[in-house]
Phi, psi and omega in degrees: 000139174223190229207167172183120181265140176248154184290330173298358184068016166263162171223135190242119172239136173250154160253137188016051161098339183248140151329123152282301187201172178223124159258162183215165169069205178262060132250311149338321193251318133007282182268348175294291159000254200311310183282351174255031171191030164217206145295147181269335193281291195295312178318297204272026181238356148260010167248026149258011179091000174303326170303070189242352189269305177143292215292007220253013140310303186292331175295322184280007183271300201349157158258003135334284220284347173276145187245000000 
């Protein structure tokens, strides 16, 4: 998932190239917030509601998944 901040104070998250969601306002400001002081994968794949398994702390601990 990736985000795209516009000079208008919306945020726009896309998944492979398609919308998922739009924010706007102070959800917008929010989540710019939440995202420069988390992850950004995990931050925007729970406010579009993509967080659904749980696990996705533990994958990234893996040792596959360290980079």
């Amino acid at each position: 998932m990736t985000y795209e901040q516009h000079t208008c104070g919306t945020v726009r998250i896309t998944h492979h190239g398609r919308p998922a969601t739009t924010l706007n306002g102070p959800r917008a400001a929010r989540f710019l917030a939440e995202v420069e002081t988390s992850d950004p994968q995990l931050v925007t794949a729970r406010w579009t509601g993509n967080y659904k398994r749980g696990n996705e702390r533990t994958a990234r601990d893996h040792p596959r998944n360290r980079g």
